[in-house]
Structures are given as C-alpha cells and as structure tokens.
mmCIF file of the N, C-alpha and C atoms, coordinates in Angstrom:
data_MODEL
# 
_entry.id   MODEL 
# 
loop_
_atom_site.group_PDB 
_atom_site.id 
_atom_site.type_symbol 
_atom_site.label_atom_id 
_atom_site.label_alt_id 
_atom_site.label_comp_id 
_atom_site.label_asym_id 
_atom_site.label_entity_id 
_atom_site.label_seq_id 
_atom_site.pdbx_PDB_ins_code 
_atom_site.Cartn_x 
_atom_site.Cartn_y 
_atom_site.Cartn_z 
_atom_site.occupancy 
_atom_site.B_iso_or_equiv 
_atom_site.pdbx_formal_charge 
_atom_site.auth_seq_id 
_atom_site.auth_comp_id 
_atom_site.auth_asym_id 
_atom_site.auth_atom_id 
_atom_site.pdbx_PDB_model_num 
ATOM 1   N N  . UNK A 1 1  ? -94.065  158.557 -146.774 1.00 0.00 ? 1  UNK A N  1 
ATOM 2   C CA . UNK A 1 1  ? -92.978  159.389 -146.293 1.00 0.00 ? 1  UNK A CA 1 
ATOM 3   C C  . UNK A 1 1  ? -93.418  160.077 -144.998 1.00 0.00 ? 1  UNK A C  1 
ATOM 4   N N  . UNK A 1 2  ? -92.978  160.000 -143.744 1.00 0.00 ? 2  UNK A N  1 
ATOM 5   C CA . UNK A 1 2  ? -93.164  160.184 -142.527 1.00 0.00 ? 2  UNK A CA 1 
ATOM 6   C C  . UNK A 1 2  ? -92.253  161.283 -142.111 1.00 0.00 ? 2  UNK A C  1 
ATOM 7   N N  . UNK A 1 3  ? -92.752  161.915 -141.399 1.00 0.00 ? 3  UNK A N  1 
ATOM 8   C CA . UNK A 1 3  ? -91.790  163.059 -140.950 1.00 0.00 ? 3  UNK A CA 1 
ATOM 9   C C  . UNK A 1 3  ? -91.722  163.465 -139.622 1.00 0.00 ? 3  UNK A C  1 
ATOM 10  N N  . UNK A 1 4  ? -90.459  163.242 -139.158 1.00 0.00 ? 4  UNK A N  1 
ATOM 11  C CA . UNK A 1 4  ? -90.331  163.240 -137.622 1.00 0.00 ? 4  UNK A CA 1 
ATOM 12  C C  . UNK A 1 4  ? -90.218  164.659 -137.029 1.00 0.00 ? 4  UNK A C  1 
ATOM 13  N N  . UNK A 1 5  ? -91.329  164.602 -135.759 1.00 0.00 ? 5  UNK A N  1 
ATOM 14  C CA . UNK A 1 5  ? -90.777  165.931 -135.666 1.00 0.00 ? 5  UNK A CA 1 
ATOM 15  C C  . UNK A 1 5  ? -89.802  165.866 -134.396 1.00 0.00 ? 5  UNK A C  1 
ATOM 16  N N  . UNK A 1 6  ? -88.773  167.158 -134.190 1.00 0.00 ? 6  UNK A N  1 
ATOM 17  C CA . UNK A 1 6  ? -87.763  166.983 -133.366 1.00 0.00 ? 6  UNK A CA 1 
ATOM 18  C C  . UNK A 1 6  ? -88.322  167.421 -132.018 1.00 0.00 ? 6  UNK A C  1 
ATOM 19  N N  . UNK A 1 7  ? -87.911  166.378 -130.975 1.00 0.00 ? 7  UNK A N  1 
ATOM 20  C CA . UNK A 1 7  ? -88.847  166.739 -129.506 1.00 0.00 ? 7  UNK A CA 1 
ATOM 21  C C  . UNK A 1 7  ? -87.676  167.345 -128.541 1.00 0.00 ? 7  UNK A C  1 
ATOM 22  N N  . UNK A 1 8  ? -88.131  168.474 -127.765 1.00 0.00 ? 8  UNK A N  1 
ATOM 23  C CA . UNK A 1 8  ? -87.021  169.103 -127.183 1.00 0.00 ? 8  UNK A CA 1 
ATOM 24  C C  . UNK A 1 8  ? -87.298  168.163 -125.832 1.00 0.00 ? 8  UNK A C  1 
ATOM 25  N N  . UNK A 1 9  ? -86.157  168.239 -125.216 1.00 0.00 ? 9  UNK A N  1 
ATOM 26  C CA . UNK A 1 9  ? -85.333  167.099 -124.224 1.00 0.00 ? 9  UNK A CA 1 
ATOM 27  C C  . UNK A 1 9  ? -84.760  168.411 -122.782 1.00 0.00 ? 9  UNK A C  1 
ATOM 28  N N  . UNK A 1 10 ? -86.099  168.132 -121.869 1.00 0.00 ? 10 UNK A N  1 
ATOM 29  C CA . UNK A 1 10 ? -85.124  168.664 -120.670 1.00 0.00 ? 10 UNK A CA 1 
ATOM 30  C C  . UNK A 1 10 ? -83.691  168.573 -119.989 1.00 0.00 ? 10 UNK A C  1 
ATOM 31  N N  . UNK A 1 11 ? -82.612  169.292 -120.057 1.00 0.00 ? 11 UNK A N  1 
ATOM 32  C CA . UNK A 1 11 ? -81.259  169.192 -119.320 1.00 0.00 ? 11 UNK A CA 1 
ATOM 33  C C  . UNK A 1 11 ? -81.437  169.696 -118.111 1.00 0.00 ? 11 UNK A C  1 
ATOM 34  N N  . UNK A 1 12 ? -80.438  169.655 -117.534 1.00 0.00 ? 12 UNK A N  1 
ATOM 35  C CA . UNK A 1 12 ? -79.997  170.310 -116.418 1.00 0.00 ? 12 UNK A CA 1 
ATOM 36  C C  . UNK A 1 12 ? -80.123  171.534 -116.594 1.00 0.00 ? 12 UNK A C  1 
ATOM 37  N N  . UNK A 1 13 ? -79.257  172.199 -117.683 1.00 0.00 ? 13 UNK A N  1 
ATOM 38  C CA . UNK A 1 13 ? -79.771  173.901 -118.193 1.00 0.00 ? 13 UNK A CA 1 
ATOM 39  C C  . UNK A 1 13 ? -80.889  173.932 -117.651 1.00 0.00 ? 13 UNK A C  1 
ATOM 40  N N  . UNK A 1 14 ? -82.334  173.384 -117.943 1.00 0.00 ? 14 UNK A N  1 
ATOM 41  C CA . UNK A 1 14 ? -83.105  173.851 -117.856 1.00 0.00 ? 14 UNK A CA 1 
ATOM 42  C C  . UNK A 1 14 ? -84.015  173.977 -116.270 1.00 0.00 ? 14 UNK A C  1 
ATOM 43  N N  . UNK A 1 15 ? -82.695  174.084 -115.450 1.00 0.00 ? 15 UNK A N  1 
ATOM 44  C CA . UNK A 1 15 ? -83.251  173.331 -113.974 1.00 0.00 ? 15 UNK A CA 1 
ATOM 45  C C  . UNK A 1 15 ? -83.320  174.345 -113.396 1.00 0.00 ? 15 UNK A C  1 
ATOM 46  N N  . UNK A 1 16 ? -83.998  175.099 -112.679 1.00 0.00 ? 16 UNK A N  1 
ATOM 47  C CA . UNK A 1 16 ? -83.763  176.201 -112.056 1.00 0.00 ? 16 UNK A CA 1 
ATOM 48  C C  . UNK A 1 16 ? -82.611  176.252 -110.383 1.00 0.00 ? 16 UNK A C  1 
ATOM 49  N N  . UNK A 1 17 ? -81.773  176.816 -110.415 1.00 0.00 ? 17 UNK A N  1 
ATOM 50  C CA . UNK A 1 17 ? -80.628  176.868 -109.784 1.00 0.00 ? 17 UNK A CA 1 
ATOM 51  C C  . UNK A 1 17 ? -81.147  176.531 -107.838 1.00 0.00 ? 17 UNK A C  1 
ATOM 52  N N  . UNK A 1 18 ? -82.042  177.233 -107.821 1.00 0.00 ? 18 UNK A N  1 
ATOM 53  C CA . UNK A 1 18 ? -82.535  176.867 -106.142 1.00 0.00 ? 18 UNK A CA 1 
ATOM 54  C C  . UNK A 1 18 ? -83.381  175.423 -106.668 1.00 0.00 ? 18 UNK A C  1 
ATOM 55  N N  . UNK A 1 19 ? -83.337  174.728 -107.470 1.00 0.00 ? 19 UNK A N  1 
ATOM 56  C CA . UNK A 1 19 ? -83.844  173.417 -107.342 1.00 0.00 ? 19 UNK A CA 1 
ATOM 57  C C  . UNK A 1 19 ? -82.916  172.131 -107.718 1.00 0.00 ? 19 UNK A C  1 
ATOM 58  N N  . UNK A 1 20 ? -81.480  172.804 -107.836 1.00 0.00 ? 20 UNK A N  1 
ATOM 59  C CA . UNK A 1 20 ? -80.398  172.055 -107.889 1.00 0.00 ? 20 UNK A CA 1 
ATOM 60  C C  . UNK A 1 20 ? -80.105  172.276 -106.431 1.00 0.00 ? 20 UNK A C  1 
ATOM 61  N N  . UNK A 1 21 ? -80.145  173.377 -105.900 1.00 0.00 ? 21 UNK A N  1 
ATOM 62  C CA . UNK A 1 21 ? -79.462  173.894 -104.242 1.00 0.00 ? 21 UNK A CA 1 
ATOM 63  C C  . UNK A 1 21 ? -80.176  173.153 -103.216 1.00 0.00 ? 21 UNK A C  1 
ATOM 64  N N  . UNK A 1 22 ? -81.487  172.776 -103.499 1.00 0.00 ? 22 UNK A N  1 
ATOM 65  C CA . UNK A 1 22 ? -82.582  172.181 -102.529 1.00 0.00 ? 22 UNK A CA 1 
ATOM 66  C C  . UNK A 1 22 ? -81.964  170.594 -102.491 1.00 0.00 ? 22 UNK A C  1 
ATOM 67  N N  . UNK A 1 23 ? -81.667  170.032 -103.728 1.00 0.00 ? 23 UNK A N  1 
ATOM 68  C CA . UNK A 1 23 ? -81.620  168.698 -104.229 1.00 0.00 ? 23 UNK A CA 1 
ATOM 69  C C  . UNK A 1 23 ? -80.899  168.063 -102.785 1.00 0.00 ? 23 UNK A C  1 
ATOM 70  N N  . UNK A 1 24 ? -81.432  166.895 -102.125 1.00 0.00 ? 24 UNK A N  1 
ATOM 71  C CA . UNK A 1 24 ? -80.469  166.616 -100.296 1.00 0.00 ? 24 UNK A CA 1 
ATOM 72  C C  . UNK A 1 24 ? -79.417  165.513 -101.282 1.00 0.00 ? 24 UNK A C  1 
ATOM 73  N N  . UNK A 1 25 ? -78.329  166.006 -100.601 1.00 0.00 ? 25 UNK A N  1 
ATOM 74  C CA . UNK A 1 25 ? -76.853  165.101 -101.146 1.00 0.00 ? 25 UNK A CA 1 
ATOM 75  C C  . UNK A 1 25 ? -76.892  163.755 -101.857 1.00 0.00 ? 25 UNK A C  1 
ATOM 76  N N  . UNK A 1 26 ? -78.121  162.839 -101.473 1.00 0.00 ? 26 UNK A N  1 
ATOM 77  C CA . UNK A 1 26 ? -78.129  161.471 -102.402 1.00 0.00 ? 26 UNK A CA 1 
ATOM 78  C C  . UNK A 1 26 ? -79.236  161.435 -102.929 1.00 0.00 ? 26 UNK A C  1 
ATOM 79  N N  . UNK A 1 27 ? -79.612  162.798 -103.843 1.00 0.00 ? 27 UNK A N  1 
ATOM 80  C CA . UNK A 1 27 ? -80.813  162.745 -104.454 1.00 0.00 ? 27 UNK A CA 1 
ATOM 81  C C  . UNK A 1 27 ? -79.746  163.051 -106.379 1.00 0.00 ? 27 UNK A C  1 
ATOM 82  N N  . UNK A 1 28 ? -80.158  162.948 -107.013 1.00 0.00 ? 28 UNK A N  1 
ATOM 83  C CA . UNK A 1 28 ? -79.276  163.528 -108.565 1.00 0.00 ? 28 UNK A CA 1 
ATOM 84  C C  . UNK A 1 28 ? -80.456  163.773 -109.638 1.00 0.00 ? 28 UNK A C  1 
ATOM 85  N N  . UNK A 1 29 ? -80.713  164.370 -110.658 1.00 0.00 ? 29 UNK A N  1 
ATOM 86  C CA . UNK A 1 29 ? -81.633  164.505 -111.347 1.00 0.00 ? 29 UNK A CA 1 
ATOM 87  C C  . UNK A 1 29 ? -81.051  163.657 -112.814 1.00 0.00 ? 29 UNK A C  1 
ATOM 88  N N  . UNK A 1 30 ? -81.668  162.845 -113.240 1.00 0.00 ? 30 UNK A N  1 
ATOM 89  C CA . UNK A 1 30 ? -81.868  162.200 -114.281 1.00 0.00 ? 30 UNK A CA 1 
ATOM 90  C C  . UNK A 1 30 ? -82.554  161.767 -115.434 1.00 0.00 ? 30 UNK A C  1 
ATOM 91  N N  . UNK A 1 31 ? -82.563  160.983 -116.407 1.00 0.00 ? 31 UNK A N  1 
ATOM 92  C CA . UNK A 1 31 ? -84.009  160.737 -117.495 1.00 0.00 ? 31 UNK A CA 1 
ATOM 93  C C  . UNK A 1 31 ? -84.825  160.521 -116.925 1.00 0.00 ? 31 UNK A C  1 
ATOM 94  N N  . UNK A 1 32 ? -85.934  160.679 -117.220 1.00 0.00 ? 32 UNK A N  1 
ATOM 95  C CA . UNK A 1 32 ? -87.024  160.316 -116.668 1.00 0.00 ? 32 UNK A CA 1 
ATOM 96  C C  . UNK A 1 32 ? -87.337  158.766 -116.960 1.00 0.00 ? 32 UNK A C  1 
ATOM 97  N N  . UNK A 1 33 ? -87.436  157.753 -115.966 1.00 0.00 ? 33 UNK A N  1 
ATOM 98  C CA . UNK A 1 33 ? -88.094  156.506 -116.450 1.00 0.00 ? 33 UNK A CA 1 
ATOM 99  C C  . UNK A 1 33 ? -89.517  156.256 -116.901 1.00 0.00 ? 33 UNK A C  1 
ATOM 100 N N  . UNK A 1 34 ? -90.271  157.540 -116.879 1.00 0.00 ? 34 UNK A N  1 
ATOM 101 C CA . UNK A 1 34 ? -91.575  157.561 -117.276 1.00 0.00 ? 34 UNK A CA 1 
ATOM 102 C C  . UNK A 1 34 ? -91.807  158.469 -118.561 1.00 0.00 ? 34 UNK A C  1 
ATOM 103 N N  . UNK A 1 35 ? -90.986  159.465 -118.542 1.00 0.00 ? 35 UNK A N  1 
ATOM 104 C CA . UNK A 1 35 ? -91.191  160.542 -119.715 1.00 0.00 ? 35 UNK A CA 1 
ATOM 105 C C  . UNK A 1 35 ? -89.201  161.048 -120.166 1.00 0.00 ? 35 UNK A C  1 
ATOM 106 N N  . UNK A 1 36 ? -88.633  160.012 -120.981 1.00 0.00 ? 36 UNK A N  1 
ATOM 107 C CA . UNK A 1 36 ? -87.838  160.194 -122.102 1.00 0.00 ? 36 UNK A CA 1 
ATOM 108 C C  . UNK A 1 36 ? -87.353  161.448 -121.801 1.00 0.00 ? 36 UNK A C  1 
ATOM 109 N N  . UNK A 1 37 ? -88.324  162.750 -122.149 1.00 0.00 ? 37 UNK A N  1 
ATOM 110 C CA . UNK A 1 37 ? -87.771  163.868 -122.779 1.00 0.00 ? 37 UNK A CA 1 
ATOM 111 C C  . UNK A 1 37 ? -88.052  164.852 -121.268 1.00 0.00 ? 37 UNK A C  1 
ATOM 112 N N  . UNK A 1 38 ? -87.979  164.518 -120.198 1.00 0.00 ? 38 UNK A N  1 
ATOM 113 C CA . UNK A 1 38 ? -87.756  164.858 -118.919 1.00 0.00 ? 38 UNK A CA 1 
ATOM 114 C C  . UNK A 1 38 ? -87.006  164.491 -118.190 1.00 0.00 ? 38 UNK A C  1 
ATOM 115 N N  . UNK A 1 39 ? -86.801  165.581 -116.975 1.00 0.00 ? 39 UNK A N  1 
ATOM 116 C CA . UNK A 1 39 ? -85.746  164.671 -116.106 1.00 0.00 ? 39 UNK A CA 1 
ATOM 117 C C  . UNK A 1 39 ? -86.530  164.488 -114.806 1.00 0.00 ? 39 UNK A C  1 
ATOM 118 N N  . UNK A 1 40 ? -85.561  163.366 -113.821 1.00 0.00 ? 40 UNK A N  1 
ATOM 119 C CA . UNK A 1 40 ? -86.205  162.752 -113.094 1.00 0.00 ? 40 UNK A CA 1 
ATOM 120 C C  . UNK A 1 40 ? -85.442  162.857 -111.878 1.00 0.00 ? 40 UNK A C  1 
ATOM 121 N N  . UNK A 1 41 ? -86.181  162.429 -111.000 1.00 0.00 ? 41 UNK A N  1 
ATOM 122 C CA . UNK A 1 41 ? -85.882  162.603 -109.138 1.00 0.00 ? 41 UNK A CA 1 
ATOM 123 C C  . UNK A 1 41 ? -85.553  161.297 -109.034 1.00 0.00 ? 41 UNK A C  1 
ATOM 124 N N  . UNK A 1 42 ? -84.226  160.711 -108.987 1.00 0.00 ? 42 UNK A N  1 
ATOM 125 C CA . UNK A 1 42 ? -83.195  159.893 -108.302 1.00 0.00 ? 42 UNK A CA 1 
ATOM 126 C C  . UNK A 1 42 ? -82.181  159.458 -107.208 1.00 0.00 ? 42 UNK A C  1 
ATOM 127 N N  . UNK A 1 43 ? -82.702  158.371 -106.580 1.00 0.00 ? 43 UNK A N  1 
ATOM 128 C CA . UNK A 1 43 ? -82.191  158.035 -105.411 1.00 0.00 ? 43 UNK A CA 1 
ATOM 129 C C  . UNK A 1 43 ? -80.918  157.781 -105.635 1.00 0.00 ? 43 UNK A C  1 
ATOM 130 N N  . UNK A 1 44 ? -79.962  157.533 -105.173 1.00 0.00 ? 44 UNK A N  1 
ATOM 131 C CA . UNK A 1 44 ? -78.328  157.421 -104.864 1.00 0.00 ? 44 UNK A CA 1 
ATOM 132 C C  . UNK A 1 44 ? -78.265  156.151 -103.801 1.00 0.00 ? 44 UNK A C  1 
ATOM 133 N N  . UNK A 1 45 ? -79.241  156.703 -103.000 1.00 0.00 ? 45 UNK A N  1 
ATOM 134 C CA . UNK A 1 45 ? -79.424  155.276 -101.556 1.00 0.00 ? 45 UNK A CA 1 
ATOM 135 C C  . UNK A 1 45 ? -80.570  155.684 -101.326 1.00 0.00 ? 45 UNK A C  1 
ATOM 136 N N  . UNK A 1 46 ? -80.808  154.676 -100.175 1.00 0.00 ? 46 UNK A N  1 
ATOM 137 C CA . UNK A 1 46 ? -82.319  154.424 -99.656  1.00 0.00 ? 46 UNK A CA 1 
ATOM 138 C C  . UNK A 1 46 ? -82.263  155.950 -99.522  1.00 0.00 ? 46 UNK A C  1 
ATOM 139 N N  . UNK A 1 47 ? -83.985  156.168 -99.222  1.00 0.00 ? 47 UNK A N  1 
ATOM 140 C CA . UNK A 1 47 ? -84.294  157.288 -98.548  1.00 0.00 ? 47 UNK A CA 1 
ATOM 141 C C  . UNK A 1 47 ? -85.197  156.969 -97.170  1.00 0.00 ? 47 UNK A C  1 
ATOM 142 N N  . UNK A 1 48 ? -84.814  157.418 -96.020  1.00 0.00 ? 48 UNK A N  1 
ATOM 143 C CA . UNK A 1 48 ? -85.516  156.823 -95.092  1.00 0.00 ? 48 UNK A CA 1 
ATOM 144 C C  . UNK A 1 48 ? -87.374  157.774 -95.128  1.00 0.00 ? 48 UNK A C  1 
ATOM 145 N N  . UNK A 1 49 ? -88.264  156.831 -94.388  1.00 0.00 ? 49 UNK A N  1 
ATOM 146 C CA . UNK A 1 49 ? -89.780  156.989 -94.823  1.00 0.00 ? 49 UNK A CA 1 
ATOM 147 C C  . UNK A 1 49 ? -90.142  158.696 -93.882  1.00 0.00 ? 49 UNK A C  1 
ATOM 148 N N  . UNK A 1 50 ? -90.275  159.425 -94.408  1.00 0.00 ? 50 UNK A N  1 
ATOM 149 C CA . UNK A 1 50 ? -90.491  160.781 -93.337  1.00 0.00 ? 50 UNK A CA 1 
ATOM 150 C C  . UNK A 1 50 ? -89.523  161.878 -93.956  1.00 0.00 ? 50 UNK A C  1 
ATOM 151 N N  . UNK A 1 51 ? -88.738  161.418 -94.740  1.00 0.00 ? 51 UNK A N  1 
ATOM 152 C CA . UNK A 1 51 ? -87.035  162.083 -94.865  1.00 0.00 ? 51 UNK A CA 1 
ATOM 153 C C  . UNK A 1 51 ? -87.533  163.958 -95.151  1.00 0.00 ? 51 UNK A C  1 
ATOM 154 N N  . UNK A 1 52 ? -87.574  164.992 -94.863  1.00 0.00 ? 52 UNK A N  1 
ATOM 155 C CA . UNK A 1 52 ? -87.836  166.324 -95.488  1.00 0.00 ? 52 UNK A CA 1 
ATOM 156 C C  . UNK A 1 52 ? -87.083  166.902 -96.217  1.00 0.00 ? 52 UNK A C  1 
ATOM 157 N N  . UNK A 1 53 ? -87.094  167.249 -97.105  1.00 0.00 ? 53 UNK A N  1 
ATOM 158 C CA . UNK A 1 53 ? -85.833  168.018 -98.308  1.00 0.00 ? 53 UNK A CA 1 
ATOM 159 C C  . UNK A 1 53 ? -86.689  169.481 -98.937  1.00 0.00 ? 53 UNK A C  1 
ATOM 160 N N  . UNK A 1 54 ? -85.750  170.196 -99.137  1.00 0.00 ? 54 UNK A N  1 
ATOM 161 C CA . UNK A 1 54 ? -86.759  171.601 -99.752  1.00 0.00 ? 54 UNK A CA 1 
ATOM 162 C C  . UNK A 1 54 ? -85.909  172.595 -99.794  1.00 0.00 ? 54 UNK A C  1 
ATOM 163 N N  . UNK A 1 55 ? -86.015  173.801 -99.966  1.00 0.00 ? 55 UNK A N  1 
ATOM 164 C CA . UNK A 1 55 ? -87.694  174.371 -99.743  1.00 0.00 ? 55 UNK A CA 1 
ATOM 165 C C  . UNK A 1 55 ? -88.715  173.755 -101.182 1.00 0.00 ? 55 UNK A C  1 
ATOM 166 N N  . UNK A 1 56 ? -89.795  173.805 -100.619 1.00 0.00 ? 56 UNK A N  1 
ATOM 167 C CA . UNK A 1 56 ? -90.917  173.192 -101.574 1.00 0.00 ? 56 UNK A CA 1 
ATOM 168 C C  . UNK A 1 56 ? -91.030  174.151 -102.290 1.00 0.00 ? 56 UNK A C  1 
ATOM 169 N N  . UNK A 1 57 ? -91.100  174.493 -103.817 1.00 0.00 ? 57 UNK A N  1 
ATOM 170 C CA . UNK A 1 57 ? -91.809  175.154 -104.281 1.00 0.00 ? 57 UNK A CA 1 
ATOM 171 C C  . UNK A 1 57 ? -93.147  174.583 -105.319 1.00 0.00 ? 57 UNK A C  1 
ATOM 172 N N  . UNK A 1 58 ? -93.921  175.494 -105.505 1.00 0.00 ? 58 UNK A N  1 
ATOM 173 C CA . UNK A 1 58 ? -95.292  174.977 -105.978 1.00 0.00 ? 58 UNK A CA 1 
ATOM 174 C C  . UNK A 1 58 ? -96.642  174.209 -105.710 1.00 0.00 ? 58 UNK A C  1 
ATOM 175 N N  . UNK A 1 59 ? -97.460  173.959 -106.193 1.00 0.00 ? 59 UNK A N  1 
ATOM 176 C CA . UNK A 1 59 ? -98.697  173.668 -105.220 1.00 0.00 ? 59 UNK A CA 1 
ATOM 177 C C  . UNK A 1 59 ? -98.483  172.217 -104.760 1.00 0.00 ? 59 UNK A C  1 
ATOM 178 N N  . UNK A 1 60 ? -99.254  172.140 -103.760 1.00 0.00 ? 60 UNK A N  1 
ATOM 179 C CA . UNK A 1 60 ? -98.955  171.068 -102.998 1.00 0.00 ? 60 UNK A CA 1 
ATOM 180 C C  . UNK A 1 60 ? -100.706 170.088 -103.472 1.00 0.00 ? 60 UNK A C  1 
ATOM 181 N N  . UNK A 1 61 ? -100.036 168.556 -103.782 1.00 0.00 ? 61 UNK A N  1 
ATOM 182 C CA . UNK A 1 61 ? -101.462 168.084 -104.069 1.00 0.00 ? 61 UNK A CA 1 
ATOM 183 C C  . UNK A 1 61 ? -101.795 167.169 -103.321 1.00 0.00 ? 61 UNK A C  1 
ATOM 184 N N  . UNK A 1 62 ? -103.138 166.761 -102.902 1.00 0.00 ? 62 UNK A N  1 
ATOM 185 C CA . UNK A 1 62 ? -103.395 165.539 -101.762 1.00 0.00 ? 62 UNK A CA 1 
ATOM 186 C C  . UNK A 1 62 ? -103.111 164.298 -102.526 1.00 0.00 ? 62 UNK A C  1 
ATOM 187 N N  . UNK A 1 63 ? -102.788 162.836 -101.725 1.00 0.00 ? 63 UNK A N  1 
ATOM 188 C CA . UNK A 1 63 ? -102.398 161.871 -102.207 1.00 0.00 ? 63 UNK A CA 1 
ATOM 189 C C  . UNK A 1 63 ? -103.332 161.495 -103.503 1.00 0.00 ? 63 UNK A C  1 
ATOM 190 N N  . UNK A 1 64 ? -104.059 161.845 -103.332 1.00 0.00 ? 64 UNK A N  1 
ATOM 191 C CA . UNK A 1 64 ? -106.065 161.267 -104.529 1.00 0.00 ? 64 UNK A CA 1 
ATOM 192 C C  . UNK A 1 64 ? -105.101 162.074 -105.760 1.00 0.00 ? 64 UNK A C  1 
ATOM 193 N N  . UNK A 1 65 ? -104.612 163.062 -106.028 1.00 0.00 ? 65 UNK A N  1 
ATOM 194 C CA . UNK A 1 65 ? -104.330 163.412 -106.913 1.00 0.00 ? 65 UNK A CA 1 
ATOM 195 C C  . UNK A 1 65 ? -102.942 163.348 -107.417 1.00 0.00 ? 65 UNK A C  1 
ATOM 196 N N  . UNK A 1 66 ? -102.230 162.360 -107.151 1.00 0.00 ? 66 UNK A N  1 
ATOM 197 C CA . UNK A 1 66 ? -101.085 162.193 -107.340 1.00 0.00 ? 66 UNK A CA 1 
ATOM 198 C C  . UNK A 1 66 ? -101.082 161.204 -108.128 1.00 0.00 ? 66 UNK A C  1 
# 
C-alpha cells in the first residue's frame, strides 16, 4: 500500500506581479518542460540573439554555472 504524497504545483498566483510586468510581449509563462510542478519561460516567436527584457531581478550567474 503506497501513499502518494500531494505535490504543490506553481500558478500564475504564485508569480510575483513586476515579473508578469517585465514579461516582453511574446514571452508567456507556462509548465515547465523540465520540472512538471513549475512554471516556465516561453517563446510565442523567435527571440532575436542579444534581445534585453527586465528589470532583472536576482543574482546573476556566469555561463559555467548555468
């Protein structure tokens, strides 16, 4: 007998409002294709290579750690 436990699931609720306001017009937040119970940074259309969107918040990491 196995017992599941219930996994809480990021929404939109849980988005903080200046990181919906930052989001640039053909970006949308969605499931995560890597983590299920997150949401994810989604293209709409290309994004051209350089593109800047923000304001940034939080630490910034070098490519090695990404």
């Amino acid at each position: 007998n196995t017992t599941e436990v219930p996994v809480a699931v990021e929404t939109l609720d849980d988005v903080p409002e200046h990181v919906l306001r930052g989001l640039p017009e053909d970006v949308r937040l969605f499931p995560s294709a890597v983590d299920k119970t997150r949401l994810g940074v989604w293209a709409t259309k290309s994004i051209l290579k350089g593109k800047k969107f923000g304001p940034f918040v939080g630490d910034k990491k070098k490519r090695s750690q990404v």
